[in-house]
C-alpha positions, 0 to 999 in steps of 0.5 A: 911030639912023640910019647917018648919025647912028652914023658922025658920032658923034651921040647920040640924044636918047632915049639915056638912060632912067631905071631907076626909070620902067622899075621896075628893083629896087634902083632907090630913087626920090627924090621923094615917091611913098609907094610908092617902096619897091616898087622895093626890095621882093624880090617885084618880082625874083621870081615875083607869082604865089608871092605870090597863090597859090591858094586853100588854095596853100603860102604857104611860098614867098612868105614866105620871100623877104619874110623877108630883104626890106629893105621887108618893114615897109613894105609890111606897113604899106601893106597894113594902111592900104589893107585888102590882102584878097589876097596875102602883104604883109610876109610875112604872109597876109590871115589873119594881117593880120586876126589882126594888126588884131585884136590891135592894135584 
């Protein structure tokens, strides 16, 4: 905004940005984006690298949060219908959801 424009009491026309473009969690989106559900997910607010930790990593971390996730069904079932093969996804490893796929076919 230009001094000009502040002292007259003009609003820019780009005041206003919508949280749900800049992914702010807690944000539910409307329209019919099937991954919507990412911006409630609790792994959003915290540290990606918890949820793809290295190879033999503690798991531990990751799933405790999914555990009090409002989405965490939700994202299950997106990393069982896209094959996830890395990461904890509805608090469940890669191990598990193959275990799960398993049991279920």
């Amino acid at each position: 905004m230009s001094p000009a424009e502040f002292r007259s009491g003009g609003v820019p026309d780009n005041w206003f940005v919508d949280p749900v473009e800049l992914g702010v969690p807690g944000v539910r989106q409307t329209d019919d984006n099937p991954l919507a559900w990412q911006t409630d997910s609790l792994c959003a607010q915290t540290d990606p690298e918890a949820f793809f930790p290295e190879k033999g990593g503690s798991t531990r971390d990751a799933k405790r949060i999914c555990q009090t996730c409002e989405v965490k069904s939700k994202c299950l079932e997106y990393a069982l219908s896209n094959d996830e093969r890395f990461g904890i996804w509805g608090g469940l490893s890669e191990r598990e959801r193959r275990k799960l796929r398993k049991q279920a076919g």
